[in-house]
C-alpha positions in Angstrom: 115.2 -72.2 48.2 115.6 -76.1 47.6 118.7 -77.6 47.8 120.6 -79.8 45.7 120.8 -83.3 46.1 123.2 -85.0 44.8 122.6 -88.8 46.8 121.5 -90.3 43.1 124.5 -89.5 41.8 127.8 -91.5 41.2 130.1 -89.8 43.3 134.0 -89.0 42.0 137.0 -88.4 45.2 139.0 -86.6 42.4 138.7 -84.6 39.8 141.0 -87.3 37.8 138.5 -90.0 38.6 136.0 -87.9 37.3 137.4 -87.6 34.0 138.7 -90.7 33.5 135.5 -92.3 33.9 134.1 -89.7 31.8 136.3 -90.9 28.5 135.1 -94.4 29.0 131.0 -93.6 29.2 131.5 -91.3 26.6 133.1 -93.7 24.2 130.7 -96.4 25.5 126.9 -94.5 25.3 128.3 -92.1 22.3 127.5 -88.6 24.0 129.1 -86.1 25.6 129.6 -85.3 29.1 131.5 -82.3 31.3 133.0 -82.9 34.8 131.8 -80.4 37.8 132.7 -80.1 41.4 130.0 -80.5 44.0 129.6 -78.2 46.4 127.0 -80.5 48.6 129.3 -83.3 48.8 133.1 -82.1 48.0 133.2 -84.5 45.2 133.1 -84.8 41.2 130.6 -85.6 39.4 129.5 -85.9 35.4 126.9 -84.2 33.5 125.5 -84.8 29.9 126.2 -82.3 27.5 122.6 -81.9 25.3 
């Protein structure tokens, strides 16, 4: 079973971080993104939506 490594990710303390941040690269690099909770870390991070 491998585990999930989240290290090379940017790292959100709040879910509201999370999606703020996520308004601004998605207006700025024109895609889509969703906002998950990380169960390795405890803390937010964004995804691309294909």
């Amino acid at each position: 079973m491998s585990q999930n490594n989240c290290e090379s990710k940017i790292r959100y303390e709040t879910e509201i971080e999370a999606r703020k941040n996520r308004g601004w690269l998605e207006s700025e690099n024109k895609q889509k993104y969703s906002v998950y909770g990380c169960s390795s870390c405890s803390g937010w991070h964004l995804a691309s939506i294909r």
